[in-house]
C-alpha angles and dihedrals in degrees: 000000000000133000095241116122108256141185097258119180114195139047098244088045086051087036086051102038091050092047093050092044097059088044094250118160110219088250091057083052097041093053088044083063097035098239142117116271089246095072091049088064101041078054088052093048092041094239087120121043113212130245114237093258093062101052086053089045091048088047095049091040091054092029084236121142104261089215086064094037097055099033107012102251137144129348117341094225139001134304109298095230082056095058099040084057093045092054098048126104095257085041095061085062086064103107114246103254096051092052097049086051096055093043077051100061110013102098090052087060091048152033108201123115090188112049117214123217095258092052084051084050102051090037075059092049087043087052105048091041100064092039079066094104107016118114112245122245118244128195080253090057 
């Protein structure tokens, strides 16, 4: 399977696609949701729905929008300026929760699949913005 976004749709080709894009075995999905292998693939064949719990716990697990994950739409994971920023060597210092929330939300905020230099820019504005007045994480933390 490749990473390009695709048309996908059911819950256990989106839960699948997602798994195999960040590189997850079955077993590493099936401990984040506290449950046997087994169950993971019976979600992946659609012989099991998923609670809503799990469908939060799978999102956060593969940092894909659980809106996308559970009914296929929208975008599969955040604003690619986001992410780039996120990935870059300042956004690593972004502490975890405030990036979650951003992936969370960006491509609500947004509808582009390539960002610009200037979308990078202001996802760096966002981000520093509301870092403002967060307390900054130390090694003791």
């Amino acid at each position: 399977m490749s990473g390009a976004i695709k048309t996908l749709p059911t819950f256990g080709e989106r839960l699948e696609w997602a798994r195999e894009l960040r590189g997850l075995k079955v077993q590493q999905l099936a401990d984040a949701l506290g449950v046997v292998r087994q169950t993971i693939g019976r979600l992946i064949k659609g012989t099991y729905p998923p609670s809503l719990d799990q469908v939060e716990t799978l999102a956060r697990t593969l940092n894909v929008d659980a809106v996308w994950l559970a009914f296929g739409r929208g975008m599969p994971f955040a604003l690619p300026a986001v992410e780039a920023y996120l990935q870059s060597e300042k956004g690593k210092s972004v502490p975890p929760e405030v990036a979650q929330w951003l992936r969370d939300r960006s491509h609500r905020l947004f509808r582009t699949l390539t960002p610009t230099d200037e979308e990078i820019l202001l996802a760096q504005v966002l981000i520093a913005h509301l870092l403002k007045d967060t307390p900054q994480r130390t090694d003791g933390d």
